[in-house]
N, C-alpha and C positions, 0 to 999 in steps of 0.2 A: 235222389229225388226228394224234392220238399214234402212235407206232412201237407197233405192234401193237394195234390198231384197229380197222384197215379191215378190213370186213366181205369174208368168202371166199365169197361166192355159191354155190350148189349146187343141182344143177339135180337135185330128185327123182322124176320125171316130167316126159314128151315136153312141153315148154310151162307146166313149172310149176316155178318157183324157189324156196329158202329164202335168203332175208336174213338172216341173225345181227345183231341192234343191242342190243350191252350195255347192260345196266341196274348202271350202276358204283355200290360200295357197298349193292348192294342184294340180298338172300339168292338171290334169282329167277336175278343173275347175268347172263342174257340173254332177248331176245324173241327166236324166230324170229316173222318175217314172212315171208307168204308172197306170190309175183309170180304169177298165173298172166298169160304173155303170148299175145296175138292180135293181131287189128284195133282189138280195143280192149281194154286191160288190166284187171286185176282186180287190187287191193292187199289182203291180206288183216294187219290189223291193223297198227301203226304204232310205239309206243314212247311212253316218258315225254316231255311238254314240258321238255327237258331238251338240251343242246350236245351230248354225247354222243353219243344218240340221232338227233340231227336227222342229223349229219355222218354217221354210221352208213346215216343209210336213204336218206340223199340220196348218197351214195356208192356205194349196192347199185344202186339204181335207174341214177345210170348209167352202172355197168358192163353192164348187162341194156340201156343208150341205151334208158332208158325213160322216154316223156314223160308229164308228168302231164296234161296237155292230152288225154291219150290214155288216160286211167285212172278207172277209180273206185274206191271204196273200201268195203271190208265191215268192219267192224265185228264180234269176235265178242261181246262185250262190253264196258261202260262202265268197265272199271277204265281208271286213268290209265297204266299200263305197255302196251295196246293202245291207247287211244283220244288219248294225250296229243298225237300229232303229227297229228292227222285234218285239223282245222281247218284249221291252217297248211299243208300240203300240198295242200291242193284249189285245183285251179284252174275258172277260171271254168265247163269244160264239164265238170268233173268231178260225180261222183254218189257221195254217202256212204250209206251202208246199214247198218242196226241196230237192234235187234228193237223193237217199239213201249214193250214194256214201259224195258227199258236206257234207250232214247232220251227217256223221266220222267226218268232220272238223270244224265242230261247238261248240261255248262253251256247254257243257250240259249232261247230262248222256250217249248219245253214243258215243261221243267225241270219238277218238282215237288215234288222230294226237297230236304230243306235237311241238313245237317252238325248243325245241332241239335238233329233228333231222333234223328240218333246220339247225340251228346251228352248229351241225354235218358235216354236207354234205359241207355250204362252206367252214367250217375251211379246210376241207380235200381239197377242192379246191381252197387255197389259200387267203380267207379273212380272213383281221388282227381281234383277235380277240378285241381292243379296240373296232376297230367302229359296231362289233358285239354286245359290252356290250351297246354303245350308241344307238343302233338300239333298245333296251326293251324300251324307250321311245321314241325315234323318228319316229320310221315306223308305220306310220297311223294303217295298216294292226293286229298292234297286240296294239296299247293303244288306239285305236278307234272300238274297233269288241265288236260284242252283248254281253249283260249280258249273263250270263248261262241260259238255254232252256230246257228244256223239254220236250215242246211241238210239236219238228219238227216232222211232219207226211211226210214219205217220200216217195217219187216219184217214178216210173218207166217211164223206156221209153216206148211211147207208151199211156200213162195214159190220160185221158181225161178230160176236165173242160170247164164248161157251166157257161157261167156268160154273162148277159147284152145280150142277145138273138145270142150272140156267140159259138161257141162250139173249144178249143182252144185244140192243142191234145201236150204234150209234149214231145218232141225229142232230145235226149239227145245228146249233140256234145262235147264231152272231148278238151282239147286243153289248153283252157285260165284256166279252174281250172280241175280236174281230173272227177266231177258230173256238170261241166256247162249242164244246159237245155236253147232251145229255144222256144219259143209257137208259135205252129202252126195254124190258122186259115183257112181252107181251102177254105170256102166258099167264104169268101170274101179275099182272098192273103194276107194277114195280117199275117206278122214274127215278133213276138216281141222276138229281136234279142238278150238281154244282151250284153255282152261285146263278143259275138263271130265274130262281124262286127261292125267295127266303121269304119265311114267317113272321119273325120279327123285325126284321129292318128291311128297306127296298135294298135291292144290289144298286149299288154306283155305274152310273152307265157317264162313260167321261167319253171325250173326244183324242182320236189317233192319227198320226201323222199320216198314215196310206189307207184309212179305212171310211169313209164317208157316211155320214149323214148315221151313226150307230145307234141314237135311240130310233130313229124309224127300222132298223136292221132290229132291234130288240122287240119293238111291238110286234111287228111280223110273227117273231119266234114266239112271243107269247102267245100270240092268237094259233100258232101251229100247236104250243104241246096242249092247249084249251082245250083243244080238239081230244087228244087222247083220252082211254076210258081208262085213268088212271087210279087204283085203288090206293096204291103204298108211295106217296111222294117222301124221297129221302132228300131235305135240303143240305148243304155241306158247311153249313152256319147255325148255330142257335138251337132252337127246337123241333123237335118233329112233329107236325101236326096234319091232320087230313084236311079236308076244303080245298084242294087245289084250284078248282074253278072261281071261286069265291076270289083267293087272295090272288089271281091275278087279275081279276077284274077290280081289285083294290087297287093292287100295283097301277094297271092302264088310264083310272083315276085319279092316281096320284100325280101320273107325268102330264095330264092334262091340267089337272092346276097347278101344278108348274109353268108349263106353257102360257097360261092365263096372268100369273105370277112377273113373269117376264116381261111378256107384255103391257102389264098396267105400270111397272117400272121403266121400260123404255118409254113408254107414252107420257109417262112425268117428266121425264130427264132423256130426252132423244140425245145419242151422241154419245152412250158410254161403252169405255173397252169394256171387255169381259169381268175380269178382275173387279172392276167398279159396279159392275151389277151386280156381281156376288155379292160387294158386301153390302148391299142393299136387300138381298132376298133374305128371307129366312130360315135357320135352321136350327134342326134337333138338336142341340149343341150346348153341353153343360157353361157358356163362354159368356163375361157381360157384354161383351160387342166381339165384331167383327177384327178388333184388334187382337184380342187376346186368345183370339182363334189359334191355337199350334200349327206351323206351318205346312206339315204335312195333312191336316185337316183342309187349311186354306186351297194346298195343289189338288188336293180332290175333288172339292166344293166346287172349287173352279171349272175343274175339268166338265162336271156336272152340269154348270150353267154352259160352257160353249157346246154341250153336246145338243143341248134343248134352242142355243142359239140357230146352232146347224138345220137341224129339223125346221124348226121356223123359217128356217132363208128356205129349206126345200118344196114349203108348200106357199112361200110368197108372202110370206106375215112380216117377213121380216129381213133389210138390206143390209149392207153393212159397205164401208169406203174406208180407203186406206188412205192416214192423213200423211203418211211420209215416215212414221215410228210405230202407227197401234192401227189395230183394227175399230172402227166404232162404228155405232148400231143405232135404227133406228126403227121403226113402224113402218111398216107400207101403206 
């Protein structure tokens, strides 16, 4: 492992660890994973199938002399930056866990989801397909995601899990993926949050070929975990920080001037696919224009605006007509 690397373990609760394993080259920067330790351990998410990553969280685990023989795994969701190292990590008495919906979009016998009906969806909304063809190797998301699986045992909402003298109950909050879960601890206010709350950057709430309308599925969840009287929010990106109620009421801010966003761009220029409005809106993005955007940026960005498109056709702000090749948008 490279000279500053190794993961510094930190313990943020009696029996419960944060793993740091970077995500090199990649905007996210790092995963926390999270250890809670017992008689029998609880891994919470994993990292990209990637060297990095692997040395990362097999070097956290055992500083913690923690056996996988002695662990399972939760899952908070199917992206490849949690789920990429699940497979390979599990050992024979180990038990992987994730919500029934996620675990359709896993490599592995219940698999259902295929990459071409993403594919599908933006072609119809406007992206070229070149940087489609370049995106089978560039987007983290599909040449970084777990071997084939078998073994995902899948979740309900509501389902429980006892580990490290905790008892964590899982609450499923759709949004960032269509099956994201967060783990609840009540006794002690302890949210280990995935990516449904980051501190430093919004989650990406994109659009999915079987899952509708996912930022209004996401406001939903935020307004549900709001609710909790959460003392310890552990996010699974960046830093850790308290205010929960604060930054999601940033968060729910933020997708409203987006929405606004949208709108004042369609209302200039009625009639654009998606793609075309993207590169009209603005973003956080070290790039001098929308050209020089990297294309796995571009598929995200995008996915972004058709999600906020979606919501908008839901509440009537906004139509869309199919001209015979693209979808395109306009104001109601």
């Amino acid at each position: 492992m490279q000279k500053g690397t190794i993961p510094m373990v930190t313990q943020v609760a009696p029996n419960l660890y944060r793993i740091p394993v970077p995500l090199p080259g990649n905007p996210l920067k790092n995963l926390n994973a999270y250890l809670i330790r017992g008689p029998r351990n609880l891994l919470v998410d994993t990292g990209f199938r990637q060297e990095a990553c692997r040395q990362a969280l097999a070097a956290g685990l055992a500083e913690l002399e923690v056996s996988m023989a002695d662990t399972d795994i939760f899952l908070t969701h199917l992206h490849s930056d949690h789920a990429g190292l699940a497979p390979e990590f599990l050992a024979p008495t180990s038990r992987i866990f994730v919500s029934a919906t996620d675990r359709a979009g896993l490599p592995g016998p219940a698999c259902t989801g295929r990459w071409e009906d993403f594919d599908d969806l933006f072609l119809a909304n406007g992206f070229p397909l070149p940087q489609l063809k370049e995106l089978e190797q560039s987007n983290p998301a599909r040449s970084l995601s777990p071997a084939p699986c078998g073994r995902y045992e899948a979740v309900a909402d509501g389902d429980r899990f006892s580990y490290g003298g905790y008892t964590f109950q899982a609450i499923l909050t759709p949004g960032h993926t269509p099956g994201h879960m967060v783990l609840w601890e009540e006794a002690h206010g302890i949210l280990l949050l995935g990516d449904h709350v980051l501190f430093d950057i919004t989650p990406n709430i994109t659009v999915w070929p079987s899952y509708a309308n996912p930022l209004g599925g996401y406001l939903d969840s935020l307004a549900l975990v709001r609710r909790l009287p959460v003392r310890l929010p552990l996010p699974a990106h960046r830093t850790v920080q308290t205010g929960l109620r604060e930054r999601i009421d940033e968060i729910t801010a933020h997708h409203s001037r987006r929405c606004g966003e949208v709108l004042t761009v369609l209302s200039a220029t009625p009639g654009l696919t998606a793609y075309d409005l993207t590169a009209r809106m603005t973003w956080d993005i070290r790039c001098r224009g929308w050209e020089d955007f990297p294309v796995p940026q571009k598929w995200f960005a995008v996915g972004e605006a058709m999600a906020h498109l979606e919501y908008l056709m839901a509440r009537g702000q906004v139509a869309r007509s199919w001209d015979g090749r693209f979808w395109r948008h306009r104001v109601t």
